[in-house]
C-alpha positions in Angstrom: -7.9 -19.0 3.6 -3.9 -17.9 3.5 -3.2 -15.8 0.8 0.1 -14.7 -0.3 0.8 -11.4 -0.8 4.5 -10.0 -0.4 3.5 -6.7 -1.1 5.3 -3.5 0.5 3.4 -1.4 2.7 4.0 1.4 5.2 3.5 0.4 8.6 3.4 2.9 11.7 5.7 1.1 15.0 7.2 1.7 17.8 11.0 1.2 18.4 12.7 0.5 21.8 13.9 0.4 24.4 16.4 -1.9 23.1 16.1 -3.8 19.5 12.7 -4.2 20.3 10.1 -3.0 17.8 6.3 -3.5 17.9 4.2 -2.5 14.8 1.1 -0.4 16.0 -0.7 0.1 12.4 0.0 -1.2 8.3 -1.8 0.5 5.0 -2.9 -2.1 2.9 -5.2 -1.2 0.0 -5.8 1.7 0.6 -7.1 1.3 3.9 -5.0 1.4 7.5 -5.3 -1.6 9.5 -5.0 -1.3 13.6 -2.6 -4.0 15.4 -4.8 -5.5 17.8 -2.3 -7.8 19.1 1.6 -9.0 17.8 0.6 -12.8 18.4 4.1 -14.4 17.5 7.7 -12.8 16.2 10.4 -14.3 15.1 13.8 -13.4 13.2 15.8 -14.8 10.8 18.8 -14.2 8.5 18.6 -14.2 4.9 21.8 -13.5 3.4 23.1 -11.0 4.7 19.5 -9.4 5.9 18.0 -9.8 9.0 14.3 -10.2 8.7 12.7 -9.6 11.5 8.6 -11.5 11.2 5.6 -10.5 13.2 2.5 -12.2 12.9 -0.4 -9.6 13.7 -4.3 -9.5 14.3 -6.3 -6.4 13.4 -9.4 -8.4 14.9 -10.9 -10.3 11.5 -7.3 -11.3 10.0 -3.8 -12.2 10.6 -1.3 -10.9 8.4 2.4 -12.1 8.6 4.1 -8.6 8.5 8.1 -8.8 7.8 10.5 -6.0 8.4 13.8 -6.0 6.8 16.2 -4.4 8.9 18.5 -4.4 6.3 16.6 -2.5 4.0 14.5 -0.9 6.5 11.4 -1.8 4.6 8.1 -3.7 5.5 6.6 -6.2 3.7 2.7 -7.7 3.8 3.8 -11.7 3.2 0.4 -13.1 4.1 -3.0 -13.0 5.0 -5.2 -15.1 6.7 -8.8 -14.8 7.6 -11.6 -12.1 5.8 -9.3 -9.0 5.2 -10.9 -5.9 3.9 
């Protein structure tokens, strides 16, 4: 079932080579989620913000993870599936 959240949350990625940027881990509740797999990205201007989306797996979810590059902050926007 989709759930919205739009929570902030501290995520651990990696950055580069290039403007390419992979998140490896997110803290949600308390508790830190592995990225399994980045199934789809995309970006997207709002305003003047560039929002950069990644849709993520941490083997019993998907979460749609959003990193403003703006603001340099992450943001939990949904979940999907039976998150702990």
């Amino acid at each position: 079932m989709l759930q919205r959240v739009r929570e902030q949350i501290r995520v651990g990625a990696v950055f580069g080579p290039g403007p390419a940027i992979r998140p490896v881990w997110f803290d949600w509740r308390r508790r830190k989620h592995a990225v399994e797999q980045v199934t789809y990205h995309w970006r997207h201007l709002a305003g003047n913000a560039l929002l950069l989306h990644f849709t993520v797996t941490d083997g019993s979810a998907l979460y749609e993870l959003i990193y403003n590059a703006t603001d340099q902050l992450w943001t939990l926007e949904t979940v999907d599936g039976e998150a702990s």
